[in-house]
Z-matrix of the N, CA and C atoms (Angstrom, degrees):
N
C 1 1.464
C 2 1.530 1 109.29
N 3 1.150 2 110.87 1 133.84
C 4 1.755 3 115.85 2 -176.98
C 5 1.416 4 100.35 3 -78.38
N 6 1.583 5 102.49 4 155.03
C 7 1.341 6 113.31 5 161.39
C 8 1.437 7 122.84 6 -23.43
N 9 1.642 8 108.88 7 -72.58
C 10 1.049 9 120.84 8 -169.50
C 11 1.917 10 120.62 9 -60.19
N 12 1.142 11 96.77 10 -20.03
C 13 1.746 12 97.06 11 173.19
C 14 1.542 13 98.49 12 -113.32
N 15 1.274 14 145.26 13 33.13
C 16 1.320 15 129.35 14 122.64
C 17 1.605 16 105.62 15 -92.53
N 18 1.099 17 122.52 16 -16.97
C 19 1.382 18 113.30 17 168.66
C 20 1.798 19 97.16 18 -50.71
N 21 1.377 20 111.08 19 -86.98
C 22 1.439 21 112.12 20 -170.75
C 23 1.358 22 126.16 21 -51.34
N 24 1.364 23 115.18 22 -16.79
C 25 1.575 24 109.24 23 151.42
C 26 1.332 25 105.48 24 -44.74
N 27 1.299 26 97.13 25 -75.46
C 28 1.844 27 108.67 26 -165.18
C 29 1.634 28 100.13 27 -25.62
N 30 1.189 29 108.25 28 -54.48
C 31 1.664 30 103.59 29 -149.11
C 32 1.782 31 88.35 30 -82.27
N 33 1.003 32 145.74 31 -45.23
C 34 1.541 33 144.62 32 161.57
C 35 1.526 34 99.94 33 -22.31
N 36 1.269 35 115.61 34 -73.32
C 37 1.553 36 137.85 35 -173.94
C 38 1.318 37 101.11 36 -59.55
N 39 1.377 38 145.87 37 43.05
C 40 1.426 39 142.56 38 157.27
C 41 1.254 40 112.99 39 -75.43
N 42 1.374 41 111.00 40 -179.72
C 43 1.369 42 129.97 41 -159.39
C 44 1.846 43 103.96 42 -112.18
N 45 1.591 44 115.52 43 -14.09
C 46 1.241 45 122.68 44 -173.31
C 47 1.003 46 122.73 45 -49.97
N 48 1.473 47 114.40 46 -45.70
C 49 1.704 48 133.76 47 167.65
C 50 1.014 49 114.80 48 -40.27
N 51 1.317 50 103.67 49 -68.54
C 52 2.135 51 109.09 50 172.44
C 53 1.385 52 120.94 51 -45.98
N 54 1.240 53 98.17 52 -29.78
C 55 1.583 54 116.81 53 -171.32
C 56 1.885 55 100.97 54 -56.12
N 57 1.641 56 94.39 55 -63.88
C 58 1.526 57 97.89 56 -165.29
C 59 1.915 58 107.63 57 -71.83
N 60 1.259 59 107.04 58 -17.44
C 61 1.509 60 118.31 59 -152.99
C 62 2.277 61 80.82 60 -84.48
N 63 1.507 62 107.75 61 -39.23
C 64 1.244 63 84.97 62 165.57
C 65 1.229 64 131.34 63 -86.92
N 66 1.370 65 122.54 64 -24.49
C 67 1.436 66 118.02 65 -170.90
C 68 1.472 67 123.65 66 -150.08
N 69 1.747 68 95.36 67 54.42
C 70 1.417 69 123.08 68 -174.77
C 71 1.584 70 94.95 69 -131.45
N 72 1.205 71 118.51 70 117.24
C 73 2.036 72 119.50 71 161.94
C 74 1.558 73 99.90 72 -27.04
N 75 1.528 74 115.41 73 122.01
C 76 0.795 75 131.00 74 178.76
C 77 1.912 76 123.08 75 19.33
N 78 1.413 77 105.17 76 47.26
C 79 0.799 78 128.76 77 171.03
C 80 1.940 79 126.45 78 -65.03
N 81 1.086 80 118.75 79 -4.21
C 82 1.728 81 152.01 80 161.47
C 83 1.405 82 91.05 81 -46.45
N 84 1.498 83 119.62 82 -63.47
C 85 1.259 84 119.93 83 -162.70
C 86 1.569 85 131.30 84 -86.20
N 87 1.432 86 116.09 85 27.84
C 88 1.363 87 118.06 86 -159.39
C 89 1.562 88 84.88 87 -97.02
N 90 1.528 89 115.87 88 -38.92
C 91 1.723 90 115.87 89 -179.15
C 92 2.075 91 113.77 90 -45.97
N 93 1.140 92 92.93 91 -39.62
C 94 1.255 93 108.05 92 173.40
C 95 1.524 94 135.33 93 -38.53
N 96 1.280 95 112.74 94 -37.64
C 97 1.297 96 138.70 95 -166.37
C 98 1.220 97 119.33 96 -70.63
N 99 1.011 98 123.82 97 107.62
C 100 2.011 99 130.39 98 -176.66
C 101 1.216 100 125.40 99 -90.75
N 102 1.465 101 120.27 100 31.78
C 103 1.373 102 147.62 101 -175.94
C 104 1.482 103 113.81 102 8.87
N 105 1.505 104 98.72 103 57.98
C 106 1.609 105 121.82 104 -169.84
C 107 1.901 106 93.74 105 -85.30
N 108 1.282 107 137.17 106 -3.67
C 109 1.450 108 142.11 107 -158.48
C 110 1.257 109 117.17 108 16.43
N 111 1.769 110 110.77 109 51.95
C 112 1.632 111 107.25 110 166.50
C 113 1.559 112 109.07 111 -77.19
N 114 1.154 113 124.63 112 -15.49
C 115 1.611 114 136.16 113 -174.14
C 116 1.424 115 89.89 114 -77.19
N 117 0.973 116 138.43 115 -63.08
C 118 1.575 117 115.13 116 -156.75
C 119 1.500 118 97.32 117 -72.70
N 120 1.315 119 120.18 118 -53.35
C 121 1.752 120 124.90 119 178.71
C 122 1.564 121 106.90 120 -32.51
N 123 1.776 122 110.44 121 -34.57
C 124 1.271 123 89.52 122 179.41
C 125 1.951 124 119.88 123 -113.28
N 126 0.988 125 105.69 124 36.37
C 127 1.461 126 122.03 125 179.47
C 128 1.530 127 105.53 126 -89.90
N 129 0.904 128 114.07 127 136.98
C 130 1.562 129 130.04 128 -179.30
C 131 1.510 130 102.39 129 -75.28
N 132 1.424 131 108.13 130 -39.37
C 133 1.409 132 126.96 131 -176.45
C 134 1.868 133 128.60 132 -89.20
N 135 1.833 134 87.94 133 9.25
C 136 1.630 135 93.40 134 -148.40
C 137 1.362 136 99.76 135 -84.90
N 138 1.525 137 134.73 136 3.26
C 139 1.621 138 114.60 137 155.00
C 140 1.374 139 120.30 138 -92.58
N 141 1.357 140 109.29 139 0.66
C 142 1.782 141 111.23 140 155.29
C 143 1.370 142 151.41 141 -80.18
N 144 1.429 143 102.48 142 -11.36
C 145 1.883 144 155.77 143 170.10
C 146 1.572 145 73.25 144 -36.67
N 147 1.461 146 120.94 145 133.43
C 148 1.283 147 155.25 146 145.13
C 149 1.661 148 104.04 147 -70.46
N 150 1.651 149 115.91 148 -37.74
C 151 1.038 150 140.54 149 -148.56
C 152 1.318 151 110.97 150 -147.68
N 153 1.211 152 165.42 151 175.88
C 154 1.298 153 164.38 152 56.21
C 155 1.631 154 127.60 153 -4.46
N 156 1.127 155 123.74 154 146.81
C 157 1.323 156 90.52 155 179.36
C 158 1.728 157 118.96 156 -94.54
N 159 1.899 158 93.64 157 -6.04
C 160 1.431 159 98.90 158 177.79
C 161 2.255 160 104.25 159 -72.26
N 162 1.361 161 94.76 160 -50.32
C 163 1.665 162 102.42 161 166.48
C 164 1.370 163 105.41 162 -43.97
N 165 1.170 164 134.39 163 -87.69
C 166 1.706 165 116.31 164 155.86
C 167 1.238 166 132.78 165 36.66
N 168 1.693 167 101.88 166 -90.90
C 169 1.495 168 129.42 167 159.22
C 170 1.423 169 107.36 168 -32.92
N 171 1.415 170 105.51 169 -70.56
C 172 1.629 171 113.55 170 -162.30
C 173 1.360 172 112.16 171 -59.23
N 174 1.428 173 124.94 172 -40.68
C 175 1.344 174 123.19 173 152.77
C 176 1.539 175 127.79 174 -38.01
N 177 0.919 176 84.07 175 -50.63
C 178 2.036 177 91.77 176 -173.42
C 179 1.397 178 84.12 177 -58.28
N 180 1.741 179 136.33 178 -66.88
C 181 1.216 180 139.63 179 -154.11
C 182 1.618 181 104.32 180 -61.27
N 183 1.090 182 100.52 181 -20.11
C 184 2.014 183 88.71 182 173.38
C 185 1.351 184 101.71 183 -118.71
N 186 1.206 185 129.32 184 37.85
C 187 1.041 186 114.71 185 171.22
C 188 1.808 187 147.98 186 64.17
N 189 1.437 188 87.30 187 25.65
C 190 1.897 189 87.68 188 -178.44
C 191 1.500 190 107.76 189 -95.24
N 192 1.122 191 127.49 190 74.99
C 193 1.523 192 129.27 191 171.13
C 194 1.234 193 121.61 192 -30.98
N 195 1.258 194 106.73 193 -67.59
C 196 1.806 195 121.47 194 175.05
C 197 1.399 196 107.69 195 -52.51
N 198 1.360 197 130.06 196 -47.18
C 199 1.462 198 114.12 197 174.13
C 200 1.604 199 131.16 198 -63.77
N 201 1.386 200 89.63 199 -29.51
C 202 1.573 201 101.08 200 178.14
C 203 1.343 202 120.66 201 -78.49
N 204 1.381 203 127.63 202 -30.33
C 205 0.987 204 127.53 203 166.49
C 206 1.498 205 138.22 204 -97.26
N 207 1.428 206 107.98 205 5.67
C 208 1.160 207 120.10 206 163.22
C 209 1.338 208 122.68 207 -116.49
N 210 1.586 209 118.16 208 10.52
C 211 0.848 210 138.29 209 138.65
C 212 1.577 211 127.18 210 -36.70
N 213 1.212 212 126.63 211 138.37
C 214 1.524 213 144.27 212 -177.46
C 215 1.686 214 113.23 213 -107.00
N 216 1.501 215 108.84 214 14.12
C 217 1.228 216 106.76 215 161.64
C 218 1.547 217 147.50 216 -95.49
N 219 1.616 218 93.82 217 -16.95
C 220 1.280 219 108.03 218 159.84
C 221 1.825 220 119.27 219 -57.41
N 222 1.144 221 80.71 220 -50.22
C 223 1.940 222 97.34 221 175.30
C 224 1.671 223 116.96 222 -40.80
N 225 1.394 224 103.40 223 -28.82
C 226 1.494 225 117.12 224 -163.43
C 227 1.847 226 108.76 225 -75.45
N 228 1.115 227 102.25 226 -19.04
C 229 1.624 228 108.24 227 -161.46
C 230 1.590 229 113.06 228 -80.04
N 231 1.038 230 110.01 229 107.03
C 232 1.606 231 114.29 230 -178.01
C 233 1.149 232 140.32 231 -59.13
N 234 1.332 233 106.45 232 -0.43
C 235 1.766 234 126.06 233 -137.73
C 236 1.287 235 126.38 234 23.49
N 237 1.284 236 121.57 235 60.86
C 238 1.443 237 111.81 236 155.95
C 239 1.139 238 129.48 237 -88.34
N 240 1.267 239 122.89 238 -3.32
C 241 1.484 240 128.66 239 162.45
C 242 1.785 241 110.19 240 94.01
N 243 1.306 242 108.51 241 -15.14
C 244 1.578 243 97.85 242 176.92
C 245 1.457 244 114.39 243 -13.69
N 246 1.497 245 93.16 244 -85.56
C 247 1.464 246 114.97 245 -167.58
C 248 1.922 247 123.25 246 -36.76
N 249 1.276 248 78.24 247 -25.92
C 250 1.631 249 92.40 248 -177.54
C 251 1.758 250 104.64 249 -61.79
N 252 1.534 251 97.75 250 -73.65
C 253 1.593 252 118.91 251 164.59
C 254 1.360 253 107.25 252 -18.83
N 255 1.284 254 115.69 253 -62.95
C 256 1.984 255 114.42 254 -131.07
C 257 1.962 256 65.46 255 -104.29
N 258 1.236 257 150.71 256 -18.59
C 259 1.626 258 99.72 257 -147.92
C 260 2.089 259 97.20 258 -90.51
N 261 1.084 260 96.89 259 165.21
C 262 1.801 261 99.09 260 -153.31
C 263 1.744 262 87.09 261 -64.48
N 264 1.710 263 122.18 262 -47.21
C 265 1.238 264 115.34 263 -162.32
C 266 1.636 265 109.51 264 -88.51
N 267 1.263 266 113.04 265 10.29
C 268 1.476 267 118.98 266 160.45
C 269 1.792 268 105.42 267 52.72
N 270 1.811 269 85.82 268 51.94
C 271 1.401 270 101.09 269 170.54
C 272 1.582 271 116.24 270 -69.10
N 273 1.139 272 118.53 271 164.00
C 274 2.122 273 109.48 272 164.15
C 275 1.170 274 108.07 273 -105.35
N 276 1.234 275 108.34 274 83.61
C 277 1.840 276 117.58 275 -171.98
C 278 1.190 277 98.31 276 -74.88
N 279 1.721 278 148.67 277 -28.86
C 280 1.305 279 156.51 278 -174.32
C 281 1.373 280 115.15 279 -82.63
N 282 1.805 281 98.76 280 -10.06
C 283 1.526 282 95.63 281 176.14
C 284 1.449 283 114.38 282 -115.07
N 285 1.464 284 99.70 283 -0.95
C 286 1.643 285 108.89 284 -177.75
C 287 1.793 286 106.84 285 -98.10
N 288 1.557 287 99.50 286 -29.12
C 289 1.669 288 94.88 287 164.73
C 290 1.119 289 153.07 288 -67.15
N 291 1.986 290 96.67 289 -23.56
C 292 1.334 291 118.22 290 166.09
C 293 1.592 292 108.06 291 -91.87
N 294 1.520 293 115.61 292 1.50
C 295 1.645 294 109.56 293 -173.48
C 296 1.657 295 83.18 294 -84.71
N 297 1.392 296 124.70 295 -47.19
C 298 1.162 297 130.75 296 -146.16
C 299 1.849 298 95.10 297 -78.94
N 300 1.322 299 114.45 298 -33.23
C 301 1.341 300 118.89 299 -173.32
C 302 1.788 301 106.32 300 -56.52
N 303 1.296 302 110.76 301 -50.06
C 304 1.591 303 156.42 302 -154.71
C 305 2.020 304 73.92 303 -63.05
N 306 1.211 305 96.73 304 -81.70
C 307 2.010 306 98.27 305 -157.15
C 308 1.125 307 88.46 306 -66.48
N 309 1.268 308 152.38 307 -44.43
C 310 1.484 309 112.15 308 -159.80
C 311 1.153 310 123.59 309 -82.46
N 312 2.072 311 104.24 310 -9.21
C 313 1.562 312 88.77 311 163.36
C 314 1.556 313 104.37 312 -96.18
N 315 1.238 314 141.34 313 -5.40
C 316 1.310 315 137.72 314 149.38
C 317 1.620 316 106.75 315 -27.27
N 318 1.431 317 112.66 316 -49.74
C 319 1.773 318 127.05 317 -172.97
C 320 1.221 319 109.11 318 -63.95
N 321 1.185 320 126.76 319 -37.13
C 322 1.357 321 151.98 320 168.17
C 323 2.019 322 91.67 321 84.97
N 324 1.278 323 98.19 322 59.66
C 325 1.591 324 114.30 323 -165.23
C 326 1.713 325 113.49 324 -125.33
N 327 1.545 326 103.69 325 -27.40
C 328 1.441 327 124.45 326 -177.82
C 329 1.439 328 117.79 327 -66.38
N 330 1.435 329 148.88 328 130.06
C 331 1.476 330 156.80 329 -95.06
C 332 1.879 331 84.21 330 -108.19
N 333 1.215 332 95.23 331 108.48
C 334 1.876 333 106.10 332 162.44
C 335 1.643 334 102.06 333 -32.65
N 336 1.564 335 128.27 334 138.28
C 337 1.044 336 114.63 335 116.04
C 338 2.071 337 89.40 336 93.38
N 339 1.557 338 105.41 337 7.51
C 340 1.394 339 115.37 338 150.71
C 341 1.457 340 133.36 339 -60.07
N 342 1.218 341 127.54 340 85.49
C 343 1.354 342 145.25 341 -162.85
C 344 1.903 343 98.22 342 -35.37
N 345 1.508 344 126.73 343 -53.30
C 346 1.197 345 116.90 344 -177.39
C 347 1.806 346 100.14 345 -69.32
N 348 1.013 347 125.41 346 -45.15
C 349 1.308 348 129.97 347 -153.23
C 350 1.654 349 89.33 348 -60.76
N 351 1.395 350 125.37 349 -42.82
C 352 1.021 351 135.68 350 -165.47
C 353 1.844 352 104.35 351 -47.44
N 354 1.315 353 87.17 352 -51.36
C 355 1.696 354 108.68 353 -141.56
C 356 1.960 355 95.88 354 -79.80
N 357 1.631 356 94.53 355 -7.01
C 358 1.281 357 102.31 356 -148.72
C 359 1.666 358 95.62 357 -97.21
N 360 1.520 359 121.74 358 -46.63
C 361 1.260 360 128.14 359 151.44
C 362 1.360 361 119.74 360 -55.71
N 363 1.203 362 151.80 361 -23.03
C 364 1.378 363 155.18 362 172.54
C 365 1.503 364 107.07 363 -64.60
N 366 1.600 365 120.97 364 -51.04
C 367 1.474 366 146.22 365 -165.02
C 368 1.920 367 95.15 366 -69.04
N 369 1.825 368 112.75 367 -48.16
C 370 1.050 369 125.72 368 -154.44
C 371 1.789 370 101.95 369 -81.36
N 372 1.346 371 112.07 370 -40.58
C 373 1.412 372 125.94 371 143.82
C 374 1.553 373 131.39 372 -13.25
N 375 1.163 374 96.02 373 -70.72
C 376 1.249 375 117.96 374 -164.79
C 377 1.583 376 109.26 375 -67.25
N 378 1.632 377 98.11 376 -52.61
C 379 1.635 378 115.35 377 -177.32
C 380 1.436 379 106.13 378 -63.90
N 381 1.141 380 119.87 379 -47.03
C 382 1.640 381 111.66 380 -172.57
C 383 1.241 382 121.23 381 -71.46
N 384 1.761 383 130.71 382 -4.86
C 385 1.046 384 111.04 383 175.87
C 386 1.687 385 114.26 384 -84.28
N 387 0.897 386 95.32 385 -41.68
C 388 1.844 387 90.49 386 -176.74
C 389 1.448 388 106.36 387 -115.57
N 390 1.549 389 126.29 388 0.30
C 391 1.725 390 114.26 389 153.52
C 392 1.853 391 89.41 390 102.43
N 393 1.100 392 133.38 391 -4.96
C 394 1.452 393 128.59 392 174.18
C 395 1.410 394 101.41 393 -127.79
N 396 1.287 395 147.22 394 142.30
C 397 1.811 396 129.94 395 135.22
C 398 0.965 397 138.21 396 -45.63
N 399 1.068 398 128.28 397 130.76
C 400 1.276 399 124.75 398 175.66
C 401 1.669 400 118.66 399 -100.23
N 402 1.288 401 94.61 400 102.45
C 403 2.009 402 107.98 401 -167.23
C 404 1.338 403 108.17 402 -23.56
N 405 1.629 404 92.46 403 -61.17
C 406 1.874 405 110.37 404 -155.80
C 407 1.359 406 93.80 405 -62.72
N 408 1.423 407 137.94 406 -71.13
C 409 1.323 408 137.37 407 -152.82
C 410 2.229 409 97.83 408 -63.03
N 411 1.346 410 99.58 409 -30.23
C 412 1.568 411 97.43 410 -179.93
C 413 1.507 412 122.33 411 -58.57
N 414 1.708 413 100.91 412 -33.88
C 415 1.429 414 104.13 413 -166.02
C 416 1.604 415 80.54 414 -101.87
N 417 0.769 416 158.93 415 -2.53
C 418 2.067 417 151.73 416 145.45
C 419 1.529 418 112.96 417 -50.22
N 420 1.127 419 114.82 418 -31.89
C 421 1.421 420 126.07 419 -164.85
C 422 1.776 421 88.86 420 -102.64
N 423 1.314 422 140.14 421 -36.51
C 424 1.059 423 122.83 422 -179.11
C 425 1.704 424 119.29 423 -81.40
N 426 1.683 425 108.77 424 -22.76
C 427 1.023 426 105.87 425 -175.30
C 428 1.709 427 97.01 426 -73.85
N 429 1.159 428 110.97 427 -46.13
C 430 1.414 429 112.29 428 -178.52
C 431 1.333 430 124.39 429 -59.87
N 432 1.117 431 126.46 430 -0.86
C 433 1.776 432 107.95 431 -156.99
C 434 1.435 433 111.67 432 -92.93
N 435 1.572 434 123.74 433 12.23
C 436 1.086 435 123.61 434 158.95
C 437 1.522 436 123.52 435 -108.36
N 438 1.542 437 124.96 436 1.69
C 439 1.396 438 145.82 437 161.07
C 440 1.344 439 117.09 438 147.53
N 441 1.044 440 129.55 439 -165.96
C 442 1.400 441 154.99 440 -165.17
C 443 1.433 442 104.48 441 -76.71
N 444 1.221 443 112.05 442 -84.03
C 445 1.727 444 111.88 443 155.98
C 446 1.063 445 125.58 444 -21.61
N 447 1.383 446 116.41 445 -70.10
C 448 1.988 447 112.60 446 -157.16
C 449 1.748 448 81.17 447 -80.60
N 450 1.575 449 144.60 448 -0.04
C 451 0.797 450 121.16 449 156.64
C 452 0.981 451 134.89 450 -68.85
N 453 1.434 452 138.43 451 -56.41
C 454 1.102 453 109.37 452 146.24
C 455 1.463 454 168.65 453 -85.96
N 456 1.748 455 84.36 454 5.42
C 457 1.919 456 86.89 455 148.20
C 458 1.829 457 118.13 456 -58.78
N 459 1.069 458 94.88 457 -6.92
C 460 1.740 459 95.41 458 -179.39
C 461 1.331 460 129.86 459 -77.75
N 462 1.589 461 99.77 460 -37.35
C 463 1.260 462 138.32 461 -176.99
C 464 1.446 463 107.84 462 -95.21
N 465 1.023 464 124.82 463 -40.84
C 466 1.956 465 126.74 464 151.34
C 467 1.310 466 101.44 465 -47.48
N 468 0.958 467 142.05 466 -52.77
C 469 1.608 468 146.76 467 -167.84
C 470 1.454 469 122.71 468 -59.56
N 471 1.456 470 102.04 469 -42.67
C 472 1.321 471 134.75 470 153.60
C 473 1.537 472 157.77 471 -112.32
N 474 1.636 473 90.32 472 28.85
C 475 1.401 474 112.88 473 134.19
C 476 1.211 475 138.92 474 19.88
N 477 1.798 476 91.08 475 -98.96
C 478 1.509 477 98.44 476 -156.21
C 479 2.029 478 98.99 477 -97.96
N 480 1.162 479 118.33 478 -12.63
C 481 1.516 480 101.43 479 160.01
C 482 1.530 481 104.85 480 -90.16
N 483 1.272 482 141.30 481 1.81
C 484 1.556 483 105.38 482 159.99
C 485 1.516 484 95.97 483 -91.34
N 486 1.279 485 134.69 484 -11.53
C 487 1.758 486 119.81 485 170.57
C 488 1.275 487 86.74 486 -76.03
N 489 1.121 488 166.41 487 -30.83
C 490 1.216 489 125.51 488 174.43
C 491 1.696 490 117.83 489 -110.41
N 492 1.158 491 129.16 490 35.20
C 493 1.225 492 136.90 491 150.54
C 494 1.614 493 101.37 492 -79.50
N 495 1.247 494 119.10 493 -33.82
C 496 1.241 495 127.08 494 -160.39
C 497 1.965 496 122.66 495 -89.66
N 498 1.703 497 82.16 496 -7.37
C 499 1.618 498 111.28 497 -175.45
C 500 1.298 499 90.28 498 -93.84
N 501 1.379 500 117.67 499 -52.32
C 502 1.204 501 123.90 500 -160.80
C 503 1.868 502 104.76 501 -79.15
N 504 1.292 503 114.96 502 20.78
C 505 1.525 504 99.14 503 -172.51
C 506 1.350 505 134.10 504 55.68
N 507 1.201 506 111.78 505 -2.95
C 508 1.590 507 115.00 506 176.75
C 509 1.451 508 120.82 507 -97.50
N 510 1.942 509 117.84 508 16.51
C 511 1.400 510 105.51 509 -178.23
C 512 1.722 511 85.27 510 -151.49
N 513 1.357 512 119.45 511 120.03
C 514 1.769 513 102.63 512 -163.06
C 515 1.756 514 77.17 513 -125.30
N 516 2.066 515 90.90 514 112.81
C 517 1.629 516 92.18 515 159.06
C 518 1.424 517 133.34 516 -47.31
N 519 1.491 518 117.76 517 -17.29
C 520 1.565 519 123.49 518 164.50
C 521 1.691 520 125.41 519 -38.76
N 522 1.352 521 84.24 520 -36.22
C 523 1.958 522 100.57 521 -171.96
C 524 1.342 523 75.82 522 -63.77
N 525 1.066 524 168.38 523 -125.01
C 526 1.604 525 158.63 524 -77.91
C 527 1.466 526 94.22 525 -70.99
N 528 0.974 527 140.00 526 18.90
C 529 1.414 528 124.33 527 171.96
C 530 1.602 529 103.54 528 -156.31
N 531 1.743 530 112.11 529 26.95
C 532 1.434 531 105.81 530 161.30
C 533 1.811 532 102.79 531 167.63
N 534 1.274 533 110.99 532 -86.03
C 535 0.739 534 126.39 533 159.58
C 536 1.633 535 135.73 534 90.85
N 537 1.376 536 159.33 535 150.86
C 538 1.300 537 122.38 536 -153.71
C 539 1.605 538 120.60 537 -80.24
N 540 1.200 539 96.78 538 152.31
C 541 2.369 540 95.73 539 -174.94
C 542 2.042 541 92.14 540 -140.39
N 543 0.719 542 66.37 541 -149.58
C 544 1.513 543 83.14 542 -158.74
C 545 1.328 544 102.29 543 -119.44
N 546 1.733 545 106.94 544 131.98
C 547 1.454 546 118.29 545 -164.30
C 548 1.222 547 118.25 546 -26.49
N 549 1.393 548 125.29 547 -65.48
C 550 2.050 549 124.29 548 -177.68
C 551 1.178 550 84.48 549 -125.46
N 552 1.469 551 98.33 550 121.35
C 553 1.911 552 134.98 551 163.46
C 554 1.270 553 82.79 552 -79.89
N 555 1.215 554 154.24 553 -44.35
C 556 1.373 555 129.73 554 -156.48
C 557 1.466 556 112.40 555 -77.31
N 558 1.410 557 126.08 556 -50.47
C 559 1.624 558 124.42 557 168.09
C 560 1.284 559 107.80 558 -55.12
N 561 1.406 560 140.39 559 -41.10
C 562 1.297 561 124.88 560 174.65
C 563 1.176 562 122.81 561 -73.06
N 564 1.110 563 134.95 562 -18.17
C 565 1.543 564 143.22 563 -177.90
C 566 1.895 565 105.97 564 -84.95
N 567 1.468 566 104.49 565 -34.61
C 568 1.724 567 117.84 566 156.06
C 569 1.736 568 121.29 567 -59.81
N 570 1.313 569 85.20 568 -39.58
C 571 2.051 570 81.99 569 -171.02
C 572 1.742 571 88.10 570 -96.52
N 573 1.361 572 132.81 571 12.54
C 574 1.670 573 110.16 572 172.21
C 575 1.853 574 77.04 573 -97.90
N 576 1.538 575 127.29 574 -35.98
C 577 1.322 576 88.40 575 -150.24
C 578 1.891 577 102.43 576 -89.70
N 579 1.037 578 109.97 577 -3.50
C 580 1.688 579 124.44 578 175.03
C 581 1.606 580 86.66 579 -67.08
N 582 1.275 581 155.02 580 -85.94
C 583 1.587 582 178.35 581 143.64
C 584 2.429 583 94.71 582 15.19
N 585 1.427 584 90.80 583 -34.11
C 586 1.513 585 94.23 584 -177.74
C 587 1.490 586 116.20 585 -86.17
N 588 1.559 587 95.06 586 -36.63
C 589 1.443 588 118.18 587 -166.67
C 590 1.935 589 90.40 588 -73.72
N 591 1.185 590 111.08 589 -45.89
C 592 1.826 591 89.90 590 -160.08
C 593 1.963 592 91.20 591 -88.68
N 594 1.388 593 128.32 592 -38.80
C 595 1.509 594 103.40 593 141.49
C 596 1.531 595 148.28 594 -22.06
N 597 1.250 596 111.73 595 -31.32
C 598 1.605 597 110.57 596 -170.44
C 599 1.742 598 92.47 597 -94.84
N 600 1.985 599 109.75 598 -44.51
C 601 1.324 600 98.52 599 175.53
C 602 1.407 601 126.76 600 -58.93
N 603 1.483 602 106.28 601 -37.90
C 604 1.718 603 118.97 602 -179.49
C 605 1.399 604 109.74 603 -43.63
N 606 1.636 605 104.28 604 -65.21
C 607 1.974 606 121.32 605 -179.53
C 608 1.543 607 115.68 606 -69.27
N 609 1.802 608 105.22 607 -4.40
C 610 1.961 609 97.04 608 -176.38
C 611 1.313 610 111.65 609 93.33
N 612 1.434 611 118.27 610 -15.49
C 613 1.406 612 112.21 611 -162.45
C 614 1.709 613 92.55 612 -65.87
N 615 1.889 614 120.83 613 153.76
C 616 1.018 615 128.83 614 150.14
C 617 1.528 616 114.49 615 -114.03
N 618 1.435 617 103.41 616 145.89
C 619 1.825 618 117.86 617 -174.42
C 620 1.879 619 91.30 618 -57.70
């Protein structure tokens, strides 16, 4: 065997696979995949794919870490479940995209300044402090999260449906100064950080 193809063994023969197969959401199953591309065929989103999610797979399977996880394709997946449905071996491609989405910003490696990723920590924010969302402060934090300004050009923009979310009873300016949570914030704020703690040990992560 020449140099050059034990080189590409080597890099074939990585450790990346194991990597996700241990500490990727059902990450076991990316080996699986027969890069038949009924998943992208059935993505609503699938001529916008940075990536594929069957290409994806094949990545993980040769090993490009850095591409895959700094990749902006995990981010892309909406959950509608197509892919789940239509793929023949009834892989959980919707659960391996958000596993895969999940560690690389766990890695703190995942693409700065990802519009879902954005929206996705803001949402995750919000919910964990008192165990419910709070709409009003959610959509404050979205108009804002690019500054002061485009905040409220954002919020000028959108106006007249939060005056009438607000007609309609479904957005009560009160929440800005509390708002409803869930009976004891204190046991829930215990079982998210008990839920992190056997996560970080499960995936390796150290504090």
């Amino acid at each position: 065997m020449t140099v050059q193809n034990q080189q590409a063994v080597a890099r074939y023969r990585n450790d990346f696979l194991r990597e996700v197969e241990e500490r990727v959401e059902d990450g076991e199953w990316v080996k699986m995949c027969m890069q038949c591309g009924v998943c992208a065929g059935s993505c609503p989103l699938g001529n916008a794919w940075q990536h594929t999610p069957q290409k994806l797979f094949m990545m993980i399977r040769a090993g490009k870490r850095e591409e895959v996880l700094t990749s902006d394709a995990m981010w892309m997946c909406t959950s509608c479940y197509n892919c789940i449905v239509r793929c023949p071996r009834k892989l959980p491609i919707t659960h391996i995209m958000h596993g895969l989405a999940n560690y690389a910003h766990r890695l703190n490696i995942a693409p700065k300044g990802q519009p879902t990723r954005e929206v996705a920590k803001l949402f995750w924010n919000n919910l964990a402090k008192t165990g419910r969302v709070n709409e009003l402060k959610f959509s404050l934090a979205m108009y804002f999260k690019d500054g002061f300004v485009q905040g409220i050009k954002n919020a000028m923009a959108m106006q007249s449906v939060g005056l009438g979310l607000v007609k309609a009873k479904r957005l009560n300016p009160m929440e800005l100064f509390g708002g409803h949570k869930c009976k004891d914030t204190g046991s829930f704020n215990k079982m998210i950080a008990k839920a992190r703690e056997i996560e970080d040990r499960k995936k390796g992560f150290t504090s």
